[in-house]
PARO-232972 format. One record per atom (N, C-alpha, C): atom name; residue number from 1; z, y, x. Coordinates in Angstrom, 3 decimals, decimal comma, m for minus. Layout:
REM residues N
+----+-----+----------+----------+----------+
: at :   i :        w :        v :        u :
+----+-----+----------+----------+----------+
: CA : NUM :        Z :        Y :        X :
...
+----+-----+----------+----------+----------+
REM end
This chain:
REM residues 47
+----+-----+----------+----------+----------+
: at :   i :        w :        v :        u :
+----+-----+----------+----------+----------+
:  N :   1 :   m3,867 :    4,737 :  m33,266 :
: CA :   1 :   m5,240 :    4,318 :  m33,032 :
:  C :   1 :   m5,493 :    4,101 :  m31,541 :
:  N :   2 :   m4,943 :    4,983 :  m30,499 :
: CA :   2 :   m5,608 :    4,543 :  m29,485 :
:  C :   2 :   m4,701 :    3,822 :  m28,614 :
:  N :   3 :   m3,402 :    3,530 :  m29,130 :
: CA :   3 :   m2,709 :    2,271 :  m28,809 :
:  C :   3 :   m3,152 :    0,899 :  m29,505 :
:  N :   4 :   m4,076 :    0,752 :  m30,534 :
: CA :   4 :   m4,683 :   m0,510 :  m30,933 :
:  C :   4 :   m5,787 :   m0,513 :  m29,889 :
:  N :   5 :   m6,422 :    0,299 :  m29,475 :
: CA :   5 :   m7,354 :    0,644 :  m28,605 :
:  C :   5 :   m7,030 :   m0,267 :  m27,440 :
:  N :   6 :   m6,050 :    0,636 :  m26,611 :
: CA :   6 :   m5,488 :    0,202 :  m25,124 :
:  C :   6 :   m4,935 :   m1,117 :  m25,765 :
:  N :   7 :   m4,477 :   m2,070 :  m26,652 :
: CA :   7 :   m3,705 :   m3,196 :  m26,490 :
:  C :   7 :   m5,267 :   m4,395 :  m26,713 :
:  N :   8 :   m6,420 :   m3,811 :  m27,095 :
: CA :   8 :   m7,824 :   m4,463 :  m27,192 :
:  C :   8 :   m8,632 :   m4,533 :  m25,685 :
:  N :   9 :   m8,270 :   m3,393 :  m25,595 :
: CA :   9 :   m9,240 :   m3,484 :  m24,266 :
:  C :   9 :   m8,216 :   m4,357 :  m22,617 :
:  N :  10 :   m6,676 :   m3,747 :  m22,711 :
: CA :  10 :   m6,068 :   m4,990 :  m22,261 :
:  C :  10 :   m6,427 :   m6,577 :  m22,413 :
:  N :  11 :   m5,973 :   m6,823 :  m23,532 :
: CA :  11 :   m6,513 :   m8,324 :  m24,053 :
:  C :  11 :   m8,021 :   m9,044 :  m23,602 :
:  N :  12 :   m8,545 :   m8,290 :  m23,531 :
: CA :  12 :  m10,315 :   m8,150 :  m23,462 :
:  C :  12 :   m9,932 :   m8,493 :  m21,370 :
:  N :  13 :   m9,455 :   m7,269 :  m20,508 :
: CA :  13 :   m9,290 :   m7,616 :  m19,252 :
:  C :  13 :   m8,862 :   m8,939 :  m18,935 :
:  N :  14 :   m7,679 :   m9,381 :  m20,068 :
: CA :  14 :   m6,742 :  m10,071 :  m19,707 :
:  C :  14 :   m7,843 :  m11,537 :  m19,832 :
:  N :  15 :   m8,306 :  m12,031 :  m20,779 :
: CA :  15 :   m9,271 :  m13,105 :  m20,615 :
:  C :  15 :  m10,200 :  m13,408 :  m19,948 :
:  N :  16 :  m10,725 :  m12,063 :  m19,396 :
: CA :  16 :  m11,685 :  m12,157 :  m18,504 :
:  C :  16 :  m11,184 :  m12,307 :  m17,159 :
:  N :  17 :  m10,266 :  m12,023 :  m16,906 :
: CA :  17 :   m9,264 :  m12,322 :  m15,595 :
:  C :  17 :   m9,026 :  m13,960 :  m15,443 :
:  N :  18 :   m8,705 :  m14,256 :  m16,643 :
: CA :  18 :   m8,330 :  m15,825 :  m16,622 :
:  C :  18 :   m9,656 :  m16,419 :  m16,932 :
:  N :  19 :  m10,605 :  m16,019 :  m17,131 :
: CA :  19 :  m12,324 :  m17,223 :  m17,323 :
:  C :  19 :  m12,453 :  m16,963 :  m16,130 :
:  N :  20 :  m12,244 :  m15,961 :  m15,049 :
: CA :  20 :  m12,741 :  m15,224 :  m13,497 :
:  C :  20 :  m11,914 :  m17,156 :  m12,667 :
:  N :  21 :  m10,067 :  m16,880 :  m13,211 :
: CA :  21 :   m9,440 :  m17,555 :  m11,996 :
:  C :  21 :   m9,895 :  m19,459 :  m12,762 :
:  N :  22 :  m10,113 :  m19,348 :  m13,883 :
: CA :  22 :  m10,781 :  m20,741 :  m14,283 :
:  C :  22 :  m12,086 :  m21,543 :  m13,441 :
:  N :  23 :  m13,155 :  m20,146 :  m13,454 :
: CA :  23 :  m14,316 :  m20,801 :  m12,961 :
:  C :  23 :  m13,909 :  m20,696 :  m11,137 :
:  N :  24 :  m12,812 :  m19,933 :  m10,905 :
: CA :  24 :  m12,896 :  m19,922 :   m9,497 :
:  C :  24 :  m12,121 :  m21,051 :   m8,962 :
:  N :  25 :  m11,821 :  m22,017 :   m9,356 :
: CA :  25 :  m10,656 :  m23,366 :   m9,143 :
:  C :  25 :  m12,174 :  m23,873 :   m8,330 :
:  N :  26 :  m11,138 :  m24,959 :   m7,311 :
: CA :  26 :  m12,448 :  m25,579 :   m5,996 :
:  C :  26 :  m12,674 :  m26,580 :   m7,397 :
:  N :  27 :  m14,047 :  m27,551 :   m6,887 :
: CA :  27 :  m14,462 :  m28,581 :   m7,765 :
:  C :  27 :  m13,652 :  m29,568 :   m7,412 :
:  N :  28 :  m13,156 :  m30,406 :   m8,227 :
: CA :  28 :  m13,011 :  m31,513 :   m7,861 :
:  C :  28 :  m13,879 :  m32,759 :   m7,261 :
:  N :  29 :  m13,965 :  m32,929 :   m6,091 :
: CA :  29 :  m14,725 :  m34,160 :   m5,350 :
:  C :  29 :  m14,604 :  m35,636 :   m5,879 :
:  N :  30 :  m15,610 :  m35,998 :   m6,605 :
: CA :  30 :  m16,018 :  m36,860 :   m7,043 :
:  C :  30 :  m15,172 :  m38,699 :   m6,042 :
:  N :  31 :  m14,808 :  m39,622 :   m6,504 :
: CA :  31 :  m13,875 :  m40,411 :   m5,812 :
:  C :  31 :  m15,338 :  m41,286 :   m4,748 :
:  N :  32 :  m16,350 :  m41,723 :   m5,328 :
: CA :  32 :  m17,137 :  m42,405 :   m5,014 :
:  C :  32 :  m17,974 :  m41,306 :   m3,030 :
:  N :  33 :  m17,615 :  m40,210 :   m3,455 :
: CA :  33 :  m17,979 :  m39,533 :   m2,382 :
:  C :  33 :  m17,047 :  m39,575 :   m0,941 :
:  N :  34 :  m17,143 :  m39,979 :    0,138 :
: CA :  34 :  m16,846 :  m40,133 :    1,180 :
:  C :  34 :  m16,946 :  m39,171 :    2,637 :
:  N :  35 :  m16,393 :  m38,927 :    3,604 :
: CA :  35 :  m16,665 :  m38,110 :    4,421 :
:  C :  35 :  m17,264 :  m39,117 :    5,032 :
:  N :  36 :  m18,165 :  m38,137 :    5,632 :
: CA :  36 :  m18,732 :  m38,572 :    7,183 :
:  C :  36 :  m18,648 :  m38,067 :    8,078 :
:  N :  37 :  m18,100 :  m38,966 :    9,301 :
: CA :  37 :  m17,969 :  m39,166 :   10,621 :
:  C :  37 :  m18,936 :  m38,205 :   11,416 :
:  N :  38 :  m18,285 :  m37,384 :   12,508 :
: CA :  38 :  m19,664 :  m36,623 :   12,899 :
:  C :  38 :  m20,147 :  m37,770 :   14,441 :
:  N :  39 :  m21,398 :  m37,430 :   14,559 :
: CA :  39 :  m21,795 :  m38,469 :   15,485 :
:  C :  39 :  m21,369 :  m38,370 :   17,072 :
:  N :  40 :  m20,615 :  m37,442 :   17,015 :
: CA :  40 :  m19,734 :  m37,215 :   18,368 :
:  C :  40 :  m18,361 :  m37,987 :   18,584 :
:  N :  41 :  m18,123 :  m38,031 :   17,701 :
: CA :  41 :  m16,659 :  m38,701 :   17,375 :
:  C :  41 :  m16,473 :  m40,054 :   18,552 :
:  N :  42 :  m17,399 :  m40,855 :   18,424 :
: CA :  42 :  m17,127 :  m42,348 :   19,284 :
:  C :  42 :  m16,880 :  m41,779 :   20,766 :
:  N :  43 :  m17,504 :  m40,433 :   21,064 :
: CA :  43 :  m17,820 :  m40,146 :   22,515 :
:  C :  43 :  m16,426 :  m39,105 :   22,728 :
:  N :  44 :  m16,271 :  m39,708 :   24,351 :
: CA :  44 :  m15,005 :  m39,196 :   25,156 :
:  C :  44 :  m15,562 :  m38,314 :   26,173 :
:  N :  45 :  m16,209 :  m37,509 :   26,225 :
: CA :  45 :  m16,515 :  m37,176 :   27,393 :
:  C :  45 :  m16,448 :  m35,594 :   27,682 :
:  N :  46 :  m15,768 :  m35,444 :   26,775 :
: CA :  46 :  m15,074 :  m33,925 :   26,874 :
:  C :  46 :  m14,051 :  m33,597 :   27,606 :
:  N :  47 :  m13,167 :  m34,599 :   28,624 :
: CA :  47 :  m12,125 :  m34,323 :   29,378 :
:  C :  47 :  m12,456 :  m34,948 :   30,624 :
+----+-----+----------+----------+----------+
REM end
């Protein structure tokens, strides 16, 4: 009995571990989305 126990409540960690590293994946960035340029960029005047 309390090895059906411990192999439930394992199982039980074990999915919740993997829905944890599922929802924690970065998003994927949409293709239509683009970076932008910061407005310093054109300027040299740091040296």
């Amino acid at each position: 009995m309390g090895l059906l126990v411990f192999v439930v409540a394992f199982l039980f960690v074990l999915g919740a571990a993997l829905l944890l590293l599922r929802s924690a994946k970065l998003p994927k960035i949409p293709d239509h989305v683009k970076s932008q340029p910061y407005e310093d960029d054109e300027e040299d005047d740091w040296h």
